[in-house]
Short mmCIF file of the C-alpha atoms (twelve columns), coordinates in Angstrom:
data_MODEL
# 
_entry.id   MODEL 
# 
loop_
_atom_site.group_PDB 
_atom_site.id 
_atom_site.type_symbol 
_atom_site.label_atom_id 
_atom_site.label_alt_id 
_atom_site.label_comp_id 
_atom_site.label_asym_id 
_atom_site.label_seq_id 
_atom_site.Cartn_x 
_atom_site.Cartn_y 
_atom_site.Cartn_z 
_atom_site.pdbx_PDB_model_num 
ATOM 1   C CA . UNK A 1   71.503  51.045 65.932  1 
ATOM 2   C CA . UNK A 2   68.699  52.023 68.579  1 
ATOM 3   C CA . UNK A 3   68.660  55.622 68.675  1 
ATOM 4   C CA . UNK A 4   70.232  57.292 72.232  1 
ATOM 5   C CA . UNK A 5   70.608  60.093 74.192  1 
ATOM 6   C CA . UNK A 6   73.899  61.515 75.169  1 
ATOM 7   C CA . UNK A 7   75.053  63.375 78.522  1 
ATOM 8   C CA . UNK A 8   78.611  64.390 79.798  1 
ATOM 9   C CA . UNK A 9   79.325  64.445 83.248  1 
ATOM 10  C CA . UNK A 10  81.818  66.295 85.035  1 
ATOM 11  C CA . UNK A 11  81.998  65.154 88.278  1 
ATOM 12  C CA . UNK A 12  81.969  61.580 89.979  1 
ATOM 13  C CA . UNK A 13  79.028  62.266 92.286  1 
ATOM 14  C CA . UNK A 14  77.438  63.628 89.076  1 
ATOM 15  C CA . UNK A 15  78.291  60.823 86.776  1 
ATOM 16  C CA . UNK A 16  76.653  57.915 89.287  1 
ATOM 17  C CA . UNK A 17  73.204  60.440 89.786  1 
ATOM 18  C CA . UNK A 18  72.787  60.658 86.074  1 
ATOM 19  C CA . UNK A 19  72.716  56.803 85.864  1 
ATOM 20  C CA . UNK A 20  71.270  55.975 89.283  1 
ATOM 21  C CA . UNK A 21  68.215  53.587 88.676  1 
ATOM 22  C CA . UNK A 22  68.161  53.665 85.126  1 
ATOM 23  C CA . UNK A 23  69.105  50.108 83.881  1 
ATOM 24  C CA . UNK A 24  68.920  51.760 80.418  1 
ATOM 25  C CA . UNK A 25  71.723  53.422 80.650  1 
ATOM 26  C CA . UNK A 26  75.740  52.951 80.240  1 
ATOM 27  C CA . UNK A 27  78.889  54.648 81.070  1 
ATOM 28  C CA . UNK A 28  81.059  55.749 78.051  1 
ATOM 29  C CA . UNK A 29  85.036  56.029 78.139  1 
ATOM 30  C CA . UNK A 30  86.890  55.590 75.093  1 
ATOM 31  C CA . UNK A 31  83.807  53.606 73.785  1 
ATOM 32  C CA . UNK A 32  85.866  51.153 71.700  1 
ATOM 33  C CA . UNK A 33  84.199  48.078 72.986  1 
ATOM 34  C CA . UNK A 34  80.798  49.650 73.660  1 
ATOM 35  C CA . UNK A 35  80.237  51.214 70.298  1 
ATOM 36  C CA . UNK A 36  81.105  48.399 68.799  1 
ATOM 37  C CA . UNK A 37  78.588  46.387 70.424  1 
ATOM 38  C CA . UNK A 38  75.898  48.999 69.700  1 
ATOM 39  C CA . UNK A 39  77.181  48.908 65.976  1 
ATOM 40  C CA . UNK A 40  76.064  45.208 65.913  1 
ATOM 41  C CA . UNK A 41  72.981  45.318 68.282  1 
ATOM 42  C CA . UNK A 42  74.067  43.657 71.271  1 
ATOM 43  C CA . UNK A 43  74.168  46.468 73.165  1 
ATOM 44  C CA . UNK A 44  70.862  48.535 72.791  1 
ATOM 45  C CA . UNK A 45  71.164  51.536 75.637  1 
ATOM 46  C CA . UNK A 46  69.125  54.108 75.813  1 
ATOM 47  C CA . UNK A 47  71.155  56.878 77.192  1 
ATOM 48  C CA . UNK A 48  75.513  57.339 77.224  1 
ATOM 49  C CA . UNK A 49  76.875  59.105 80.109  1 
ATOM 50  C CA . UNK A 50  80.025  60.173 78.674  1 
ATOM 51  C CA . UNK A 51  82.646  59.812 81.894  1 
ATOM 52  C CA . UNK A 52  85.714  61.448 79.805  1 
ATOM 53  C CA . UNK A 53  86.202  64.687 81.359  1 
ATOM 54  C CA . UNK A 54  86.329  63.543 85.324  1 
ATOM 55  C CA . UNK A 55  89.160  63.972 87.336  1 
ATOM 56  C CA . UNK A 56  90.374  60.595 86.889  1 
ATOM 57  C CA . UNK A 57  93.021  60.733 84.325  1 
ATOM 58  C CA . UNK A 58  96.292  60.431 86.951  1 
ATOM 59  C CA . UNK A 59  98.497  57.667 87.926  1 
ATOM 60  C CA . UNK A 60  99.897  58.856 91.783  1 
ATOM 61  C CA . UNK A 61  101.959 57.024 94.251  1 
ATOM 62  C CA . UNK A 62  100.148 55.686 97.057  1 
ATOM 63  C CA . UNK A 63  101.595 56.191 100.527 1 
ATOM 64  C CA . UNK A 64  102.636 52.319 100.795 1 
ATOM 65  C CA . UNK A 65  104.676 52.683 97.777  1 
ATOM 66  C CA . UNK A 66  102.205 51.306 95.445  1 
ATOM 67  C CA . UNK A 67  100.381 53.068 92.449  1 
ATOM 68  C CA . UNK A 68  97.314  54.315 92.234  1 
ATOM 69  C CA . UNK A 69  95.733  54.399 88.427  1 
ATOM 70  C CA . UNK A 70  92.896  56.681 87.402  1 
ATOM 71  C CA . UNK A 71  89.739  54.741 85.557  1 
ATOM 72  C CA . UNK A 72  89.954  57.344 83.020  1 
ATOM 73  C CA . UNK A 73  93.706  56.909 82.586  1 
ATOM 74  C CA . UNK A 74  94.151  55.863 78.835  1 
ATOM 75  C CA . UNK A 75  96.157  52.523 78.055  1 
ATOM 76  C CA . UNK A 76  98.703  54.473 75.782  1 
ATOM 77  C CA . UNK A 77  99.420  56.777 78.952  1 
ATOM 78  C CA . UNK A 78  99.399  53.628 81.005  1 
ATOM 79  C CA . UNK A 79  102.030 52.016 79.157  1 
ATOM 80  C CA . UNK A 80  104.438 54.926 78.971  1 
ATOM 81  C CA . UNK A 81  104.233 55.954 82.548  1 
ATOM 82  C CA . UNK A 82  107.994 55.678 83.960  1 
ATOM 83  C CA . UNK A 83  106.795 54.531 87.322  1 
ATOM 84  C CA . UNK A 84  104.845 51.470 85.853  1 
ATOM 85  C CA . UNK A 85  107.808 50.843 83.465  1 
ATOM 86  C CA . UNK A 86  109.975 50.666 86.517  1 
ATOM 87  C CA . UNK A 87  107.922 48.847 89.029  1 
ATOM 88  C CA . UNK A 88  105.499 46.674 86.778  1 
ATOM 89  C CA . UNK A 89  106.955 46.400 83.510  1 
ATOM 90  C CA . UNK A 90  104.778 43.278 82.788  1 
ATOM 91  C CA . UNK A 91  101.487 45.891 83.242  1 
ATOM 92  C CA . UNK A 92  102.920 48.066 80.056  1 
ATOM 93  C CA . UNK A 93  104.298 45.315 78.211  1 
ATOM 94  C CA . UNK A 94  100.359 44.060 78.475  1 
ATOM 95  C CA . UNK A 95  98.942  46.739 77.576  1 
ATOM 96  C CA . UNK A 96  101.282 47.558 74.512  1 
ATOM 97  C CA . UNK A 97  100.657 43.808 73.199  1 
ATOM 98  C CA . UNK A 98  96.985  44.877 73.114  1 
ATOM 99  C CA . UNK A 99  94.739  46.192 70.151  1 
ATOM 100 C CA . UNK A 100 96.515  49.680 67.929  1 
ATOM 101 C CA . UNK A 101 97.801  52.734 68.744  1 
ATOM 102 C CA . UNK A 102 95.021  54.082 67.598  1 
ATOM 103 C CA . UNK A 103 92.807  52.377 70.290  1 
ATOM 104 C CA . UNK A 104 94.627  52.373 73.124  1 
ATOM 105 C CA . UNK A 105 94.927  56.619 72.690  1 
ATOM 106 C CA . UNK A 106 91.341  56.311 73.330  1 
ATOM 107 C CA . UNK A 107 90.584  53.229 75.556  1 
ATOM 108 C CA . UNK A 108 90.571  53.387 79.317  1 
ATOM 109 C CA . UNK A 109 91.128  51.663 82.010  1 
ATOM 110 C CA . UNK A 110 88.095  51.495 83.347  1 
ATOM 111 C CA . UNK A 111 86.365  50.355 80.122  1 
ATOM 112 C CA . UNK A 112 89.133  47.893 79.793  1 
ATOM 113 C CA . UNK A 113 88.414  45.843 82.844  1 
ATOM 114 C CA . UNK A 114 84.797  45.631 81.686  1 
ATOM 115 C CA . UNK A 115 85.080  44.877 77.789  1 
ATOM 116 C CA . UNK A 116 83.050  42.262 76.745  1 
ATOM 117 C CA . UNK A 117 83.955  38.661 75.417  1 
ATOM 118 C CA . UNK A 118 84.917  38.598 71.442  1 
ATOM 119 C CA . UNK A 119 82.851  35.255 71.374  1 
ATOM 120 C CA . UNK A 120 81.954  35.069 67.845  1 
ATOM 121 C CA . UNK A 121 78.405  33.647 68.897  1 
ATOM 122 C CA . UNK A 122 78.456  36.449 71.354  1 
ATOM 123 C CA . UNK A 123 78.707  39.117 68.576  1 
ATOM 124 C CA . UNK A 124 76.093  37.352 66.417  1 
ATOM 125 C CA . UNK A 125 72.331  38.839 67.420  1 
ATOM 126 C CA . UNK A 126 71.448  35.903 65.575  1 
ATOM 127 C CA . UNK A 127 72.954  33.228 67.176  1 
ATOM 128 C CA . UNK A 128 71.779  31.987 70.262  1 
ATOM 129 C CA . UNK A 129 74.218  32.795 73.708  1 
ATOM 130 C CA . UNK A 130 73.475  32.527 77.297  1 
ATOM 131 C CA . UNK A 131 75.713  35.683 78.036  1 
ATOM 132 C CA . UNK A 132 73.686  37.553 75.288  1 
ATOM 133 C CA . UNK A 133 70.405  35.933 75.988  1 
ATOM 134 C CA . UNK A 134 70.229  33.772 79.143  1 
ATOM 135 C CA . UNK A 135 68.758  30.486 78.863  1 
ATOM 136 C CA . UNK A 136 69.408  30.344 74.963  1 
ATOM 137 C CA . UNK A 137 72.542  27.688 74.951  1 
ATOM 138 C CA . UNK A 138 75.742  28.226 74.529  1 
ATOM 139 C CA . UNK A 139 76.610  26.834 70.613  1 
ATOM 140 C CA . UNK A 140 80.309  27.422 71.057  1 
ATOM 141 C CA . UNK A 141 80.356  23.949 73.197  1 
ATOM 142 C CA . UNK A 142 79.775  21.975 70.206  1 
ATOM 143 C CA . UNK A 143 80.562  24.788 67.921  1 
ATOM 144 C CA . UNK A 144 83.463  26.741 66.533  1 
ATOM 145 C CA . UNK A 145 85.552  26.945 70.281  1 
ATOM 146 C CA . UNK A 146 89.732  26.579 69.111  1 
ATOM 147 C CA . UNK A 147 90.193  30.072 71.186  1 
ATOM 148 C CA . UNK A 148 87.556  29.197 73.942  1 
ATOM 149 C CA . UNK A 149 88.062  28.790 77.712  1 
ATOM 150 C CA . UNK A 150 89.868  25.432 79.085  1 
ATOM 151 C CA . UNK A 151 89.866  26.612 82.735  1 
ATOM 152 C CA . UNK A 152 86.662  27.927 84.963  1 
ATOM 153 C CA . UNK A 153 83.974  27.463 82.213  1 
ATOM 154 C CA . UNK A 154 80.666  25.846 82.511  1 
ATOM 155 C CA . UNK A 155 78.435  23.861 79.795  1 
ATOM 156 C CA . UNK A 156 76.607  27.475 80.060  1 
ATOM 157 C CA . UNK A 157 79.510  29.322 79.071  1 
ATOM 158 C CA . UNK A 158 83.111  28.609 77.390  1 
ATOM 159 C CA . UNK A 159 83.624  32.150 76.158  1 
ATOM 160 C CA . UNK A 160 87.189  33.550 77.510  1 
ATOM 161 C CA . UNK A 161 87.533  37.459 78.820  1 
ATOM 162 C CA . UNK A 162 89.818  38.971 75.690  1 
ATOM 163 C CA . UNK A 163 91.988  42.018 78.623  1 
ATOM 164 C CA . UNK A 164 95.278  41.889 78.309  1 
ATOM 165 C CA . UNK A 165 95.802  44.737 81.127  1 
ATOM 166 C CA . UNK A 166 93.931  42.329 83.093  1 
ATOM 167 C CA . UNK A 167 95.806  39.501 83.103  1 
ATOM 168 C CA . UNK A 168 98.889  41.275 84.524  1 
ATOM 169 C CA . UNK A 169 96.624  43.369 87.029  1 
ATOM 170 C CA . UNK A 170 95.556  40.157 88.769  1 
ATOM 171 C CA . UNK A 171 99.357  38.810 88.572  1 
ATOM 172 C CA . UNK A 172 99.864  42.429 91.002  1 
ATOM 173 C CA . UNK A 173 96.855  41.720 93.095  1 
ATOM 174 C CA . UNK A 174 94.820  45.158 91.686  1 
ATOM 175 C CA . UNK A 175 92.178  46.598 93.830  1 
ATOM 176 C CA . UNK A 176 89.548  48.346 91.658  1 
ATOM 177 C CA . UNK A 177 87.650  51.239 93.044  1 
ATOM 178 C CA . UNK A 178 84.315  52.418 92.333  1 
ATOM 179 C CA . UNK A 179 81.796  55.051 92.875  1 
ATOM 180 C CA . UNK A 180 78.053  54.106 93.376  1 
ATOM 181 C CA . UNK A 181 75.099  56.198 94.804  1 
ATOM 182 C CA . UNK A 182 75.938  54.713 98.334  1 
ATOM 183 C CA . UNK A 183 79.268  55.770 98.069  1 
ATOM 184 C CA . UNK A 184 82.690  54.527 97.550  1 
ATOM 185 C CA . UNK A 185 83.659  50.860 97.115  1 
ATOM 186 C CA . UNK A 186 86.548  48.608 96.526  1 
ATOM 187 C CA . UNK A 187 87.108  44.793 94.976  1 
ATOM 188 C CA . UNK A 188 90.552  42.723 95.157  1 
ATOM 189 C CA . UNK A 189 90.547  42.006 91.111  1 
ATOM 190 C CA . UNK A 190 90.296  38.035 92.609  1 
ATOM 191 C CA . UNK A 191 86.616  39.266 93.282  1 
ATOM 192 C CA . UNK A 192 85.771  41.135 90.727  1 
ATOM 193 C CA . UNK A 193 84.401  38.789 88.054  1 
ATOM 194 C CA . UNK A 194 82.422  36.575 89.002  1 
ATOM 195 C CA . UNK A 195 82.517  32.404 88.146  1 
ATOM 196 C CA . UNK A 196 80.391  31.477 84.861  1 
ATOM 197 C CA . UNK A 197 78.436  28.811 86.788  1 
ATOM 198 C CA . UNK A 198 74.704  28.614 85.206  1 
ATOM 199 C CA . UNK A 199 74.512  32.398 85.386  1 
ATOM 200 C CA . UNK A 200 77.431  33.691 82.105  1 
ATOM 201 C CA . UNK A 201 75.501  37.263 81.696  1 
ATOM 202 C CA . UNK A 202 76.568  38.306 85.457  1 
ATOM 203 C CA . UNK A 203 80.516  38.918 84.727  1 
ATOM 204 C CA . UNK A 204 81.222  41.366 87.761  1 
ATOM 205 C CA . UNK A 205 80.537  41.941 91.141  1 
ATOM 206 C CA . UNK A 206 80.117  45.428 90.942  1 
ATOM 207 C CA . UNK A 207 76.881  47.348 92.169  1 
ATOM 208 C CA . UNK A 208 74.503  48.078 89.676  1 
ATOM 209 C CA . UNK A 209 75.729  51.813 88.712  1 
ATOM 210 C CA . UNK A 210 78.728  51.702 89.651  1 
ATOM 211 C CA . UNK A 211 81.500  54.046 87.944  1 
ATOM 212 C CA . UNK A 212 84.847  52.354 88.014  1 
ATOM 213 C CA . UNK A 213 86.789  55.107 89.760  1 
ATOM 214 C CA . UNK A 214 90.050  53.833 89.868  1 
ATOM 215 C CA . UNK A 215 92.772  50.729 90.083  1 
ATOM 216 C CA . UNK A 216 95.546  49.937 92.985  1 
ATOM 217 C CA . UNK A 217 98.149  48.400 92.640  1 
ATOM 218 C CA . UNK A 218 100.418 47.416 96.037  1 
ATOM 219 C CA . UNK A 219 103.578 47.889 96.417  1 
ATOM 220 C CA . UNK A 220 105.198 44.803 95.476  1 
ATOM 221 C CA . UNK A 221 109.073 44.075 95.002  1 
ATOM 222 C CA . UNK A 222 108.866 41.010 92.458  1 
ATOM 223 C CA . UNK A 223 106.925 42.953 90.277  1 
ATOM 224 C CA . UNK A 224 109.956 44.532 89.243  1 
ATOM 225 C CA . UNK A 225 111.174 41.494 87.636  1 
ATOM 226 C CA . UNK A 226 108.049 40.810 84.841  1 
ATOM 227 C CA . UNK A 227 107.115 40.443 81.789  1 
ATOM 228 C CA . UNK A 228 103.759 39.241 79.541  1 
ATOM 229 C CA . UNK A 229 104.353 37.295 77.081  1 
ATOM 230 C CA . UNK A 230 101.239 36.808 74.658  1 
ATOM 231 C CA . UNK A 231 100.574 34.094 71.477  1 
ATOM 232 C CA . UNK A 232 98.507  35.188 68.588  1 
ATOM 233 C CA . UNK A 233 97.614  34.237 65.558  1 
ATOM 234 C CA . UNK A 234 98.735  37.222 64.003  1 
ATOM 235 C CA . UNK A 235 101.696 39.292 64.761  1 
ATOM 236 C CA . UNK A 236 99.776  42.412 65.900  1 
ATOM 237 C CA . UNK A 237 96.222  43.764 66.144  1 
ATOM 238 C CA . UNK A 238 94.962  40.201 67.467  1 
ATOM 239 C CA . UNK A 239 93.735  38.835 70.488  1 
ATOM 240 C CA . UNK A 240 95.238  36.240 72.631  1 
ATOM 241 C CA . UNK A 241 95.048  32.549 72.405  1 
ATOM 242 C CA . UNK A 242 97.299  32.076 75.158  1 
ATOM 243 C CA . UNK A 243 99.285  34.669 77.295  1 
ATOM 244 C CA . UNK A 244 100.774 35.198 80.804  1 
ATOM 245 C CA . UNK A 245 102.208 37.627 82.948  1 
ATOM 246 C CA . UNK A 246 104.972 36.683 85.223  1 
ATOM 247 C CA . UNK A 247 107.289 37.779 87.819  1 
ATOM 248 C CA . UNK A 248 109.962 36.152 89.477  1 
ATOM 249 C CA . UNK A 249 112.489 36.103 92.543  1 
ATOM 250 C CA . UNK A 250 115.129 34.369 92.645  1 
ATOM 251 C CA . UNK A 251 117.632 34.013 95.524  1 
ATOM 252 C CA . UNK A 252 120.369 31.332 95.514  1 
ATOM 253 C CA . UNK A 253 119.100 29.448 92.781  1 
ATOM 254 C CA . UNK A 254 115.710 29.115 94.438  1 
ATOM 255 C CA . UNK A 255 111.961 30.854 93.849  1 
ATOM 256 C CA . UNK A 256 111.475 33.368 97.125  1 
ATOM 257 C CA . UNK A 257 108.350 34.784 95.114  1 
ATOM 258 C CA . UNK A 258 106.444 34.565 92.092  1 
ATOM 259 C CA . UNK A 259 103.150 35.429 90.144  1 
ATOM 260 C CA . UNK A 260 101.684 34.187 87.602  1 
ATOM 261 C CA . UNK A 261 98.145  34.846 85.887  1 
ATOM 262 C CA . UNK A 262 96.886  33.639 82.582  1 
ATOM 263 C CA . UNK A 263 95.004  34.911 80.006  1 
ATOM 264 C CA . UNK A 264 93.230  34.023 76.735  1 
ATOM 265 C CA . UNK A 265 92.064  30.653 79.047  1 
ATOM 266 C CA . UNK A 266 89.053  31.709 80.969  1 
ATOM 267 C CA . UNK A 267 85.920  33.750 81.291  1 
ATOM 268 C CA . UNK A 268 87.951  35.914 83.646  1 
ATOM 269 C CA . UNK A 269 91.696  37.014 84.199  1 
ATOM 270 C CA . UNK A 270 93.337  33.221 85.767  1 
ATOM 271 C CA . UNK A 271 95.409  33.861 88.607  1 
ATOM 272 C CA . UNK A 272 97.897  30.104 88.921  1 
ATOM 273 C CA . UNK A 273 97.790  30.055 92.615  1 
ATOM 274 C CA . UNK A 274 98.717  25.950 92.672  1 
ATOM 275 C CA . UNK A 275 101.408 26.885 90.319  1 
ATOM 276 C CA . UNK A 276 102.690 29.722 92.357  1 
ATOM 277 C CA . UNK A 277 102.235 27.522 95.450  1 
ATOM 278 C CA . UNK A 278 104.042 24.750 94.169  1 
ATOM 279 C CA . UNK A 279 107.120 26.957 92.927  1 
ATOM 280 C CA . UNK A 280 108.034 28.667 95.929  1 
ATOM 281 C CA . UNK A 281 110.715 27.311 97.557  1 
ATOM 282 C CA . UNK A 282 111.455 25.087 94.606  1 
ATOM 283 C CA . UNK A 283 114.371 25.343 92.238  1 
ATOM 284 C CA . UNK A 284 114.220 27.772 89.698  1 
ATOM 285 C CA . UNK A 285 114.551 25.354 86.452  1 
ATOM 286 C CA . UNK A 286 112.679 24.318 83.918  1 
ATOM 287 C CA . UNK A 287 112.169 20.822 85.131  1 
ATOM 288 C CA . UNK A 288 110.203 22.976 88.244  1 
ATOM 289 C CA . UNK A 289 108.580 25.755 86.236  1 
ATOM 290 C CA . UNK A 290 107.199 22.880 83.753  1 
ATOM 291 C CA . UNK A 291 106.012 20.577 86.816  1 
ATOM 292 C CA . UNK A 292 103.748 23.616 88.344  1 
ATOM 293 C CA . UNK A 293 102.313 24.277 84.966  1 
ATOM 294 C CA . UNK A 294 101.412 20.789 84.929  1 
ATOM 295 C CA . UNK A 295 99.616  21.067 88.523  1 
ATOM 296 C CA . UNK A 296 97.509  24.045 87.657  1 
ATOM 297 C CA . UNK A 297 96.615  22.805 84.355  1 
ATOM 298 C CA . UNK A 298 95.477  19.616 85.549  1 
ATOM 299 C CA . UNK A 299 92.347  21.263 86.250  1 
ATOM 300 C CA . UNK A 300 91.370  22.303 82.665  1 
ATOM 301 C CA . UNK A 301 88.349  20.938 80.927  1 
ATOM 302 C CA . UNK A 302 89.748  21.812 77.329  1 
ATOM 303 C CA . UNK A 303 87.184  21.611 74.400  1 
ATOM 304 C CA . UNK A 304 87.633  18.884 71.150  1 
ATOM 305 C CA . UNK A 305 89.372  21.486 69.652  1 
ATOM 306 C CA . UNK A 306 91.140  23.891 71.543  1 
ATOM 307 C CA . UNK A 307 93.138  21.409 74.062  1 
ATOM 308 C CA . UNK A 308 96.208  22.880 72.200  1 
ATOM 309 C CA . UNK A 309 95.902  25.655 74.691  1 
ATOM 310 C CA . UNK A 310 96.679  23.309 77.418  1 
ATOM 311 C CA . UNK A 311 100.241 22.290 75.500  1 
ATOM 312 C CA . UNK A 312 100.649 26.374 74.828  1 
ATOM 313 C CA . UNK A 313 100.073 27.520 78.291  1 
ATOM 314 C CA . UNK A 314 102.768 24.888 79.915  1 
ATOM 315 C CA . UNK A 315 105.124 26.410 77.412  1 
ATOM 316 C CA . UNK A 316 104.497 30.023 77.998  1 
ATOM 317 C CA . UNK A 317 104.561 29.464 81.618  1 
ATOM 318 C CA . UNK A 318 108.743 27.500 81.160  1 
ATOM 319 C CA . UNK A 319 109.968 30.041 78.574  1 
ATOM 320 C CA . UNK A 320 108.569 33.128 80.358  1 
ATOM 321 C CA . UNK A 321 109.870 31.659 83.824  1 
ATOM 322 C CA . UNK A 322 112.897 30.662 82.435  1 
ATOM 323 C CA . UNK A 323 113.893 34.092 80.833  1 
ATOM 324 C CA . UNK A 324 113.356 35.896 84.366  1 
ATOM 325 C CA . UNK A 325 114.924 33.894 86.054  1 
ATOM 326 C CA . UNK A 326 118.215 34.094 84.146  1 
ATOM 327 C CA . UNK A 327 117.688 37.845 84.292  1 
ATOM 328 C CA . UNK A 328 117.119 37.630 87.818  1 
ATOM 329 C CA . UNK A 329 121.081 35.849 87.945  1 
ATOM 330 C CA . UNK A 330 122.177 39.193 86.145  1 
# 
């Protein structure tokens, strides 16, 4: 590990002016992606700014009725906050499906949205990776890919973004807030990473320096009736091969609203807009739920071995439907 130097900040304004112009750098929260990383060598900064002890450890109302989530919030508060139990439940059911106890007492929000791809070529300074190394190939195409992307990627990139918070954020349509030394900024979660294309090592839209400050969430009435459902290949402690988070309304037998966002699929949280087009105003059935699975899945590019996912996706996306639906008949 490259040797580093080490600075708490205690303010916002103070935390973006200790970075400010020095690409060296990096923001630490829970650091349980990031020292990981510098464990292996991938990452290699030359200075922490340790972001801990702002002010942003809160999860308020907004005035709209929505919430309003602190960057430095940690995912085991997250989950147990009553007001995202009662208006999101699929947001804490994602995050408790995620990592250990353990981890999630020390991982934050913030740090959560930008964790880095679990790629095993990714993690391997040896190996060569276009996200790692641009311009050095991406060996995962013709490689070892069975939990890879089948939606979104590029020959440049198949690696898929390992959040489950982030997932059921983009099912909510999240705003995420940040600090920079212009000033304050926001980006609808649908913005915030940015398409693999020929360019995998640029994964957000964010300034350079920005501090993630914060997450919205809008008020939202279907929200109510969610839930994430994730497959692994072990019962805990694992990442996703295939997950969603859903919500449903139902009214007379037929959809009035629904999200749905994958995960486990993509370089990047996958909002099913054709899906959720193609369901409202439909029946509320299997035969419907299936048959807009189908339509947003028709545009995956799956690899030789992980087209699986495509099979495991239209099922997750019918059970989980299914099950809300019925509860939304209660």
């Amino acid at each position: 590990m490259r040797e580093f130097g080490y600075q708490r900040a205690y303010d916002v304004s103070g935390a973006v002016a200790l970075l400010d112009g020095d690409g060296e750098a990096r923001f630490l929260g829970g650091g349980t992606n990031l020292v990981d990383l510098m464990k292996t060598g991938v990452e290699r900064p030359a200075r922490l700014v340790d972001v801990r002890d702002l002010p942003l450890n809160r999860i308020d109302p907004t005035g709209d009725g929505g919430l309003r989530i602190g960057a430095t919030v940690t995912n085991s508060d997250l989950a147990a906050h009553p007001e995202v139990r009662l208006h999101y439940p699929a947001l804490a059911q994602a995050v408790l499906a995620g990592a250990s106890g353990q981890l999630r007492n020390m991982a934050t929000v913030g740090g959560n949205l930008l964790q880095r791809t679990r790629c095993g070529y990714f993690s391997d300074i040896t190996s060569a990776c276009n996200k790692r190394n641009p311009g050095s190939g991406c060996p995962a195409v013709t490689g070892e890919h069975h939990n890879h992307a089948i939606l979104g990627a590029s020959d440049h990139c198949v690696a898929t973004h390992p959040s489950d918070m982030g997932v059921a954020l983009a099912a909510f349509d999240a705003t995420v807030s940040y600090e920079t030394a212009d000033g304050p900024g926001e980006l609808p979660l649908a913005d915030f990473y940015l398409p693999v294309g020929e360019t995998p090592h640029l994964e957000t839209a964010l300034p350079p320096g920005a501090l993630i400050t914060g997450v919205t969430l809008p008020p939202t009435q279907v929200a109510a009736n969610s839930r994430y459902r994730k497959v692994r290949e072990r019962a805990s402690y694992a990442f996703a091969i295939g997950s969603i988070a859903a919500a449903l309304d139902v009214e007379d037998g037929v959809v009035r609203d629904v999200r749905l966002a994958f995960g486990a699929v993509a370089s990047r949280p996958w909002r099913a807009r054709t899906a959720e087009r193609a369901l409202l105003g439909a029946p509320a059935d299997a035969e419907h739920f299936a048959a807009a699975a189908d339509a947003e899945l028709a545009q995956a590019t799956p690899l030789p071995h992980n087209g699986y996912k495509v099979t495991l996706m239209r099922n997750l996306v019918v059970a989980g439907l299914s099950e809300l639906a019925e509860e939304a008949t209660r």
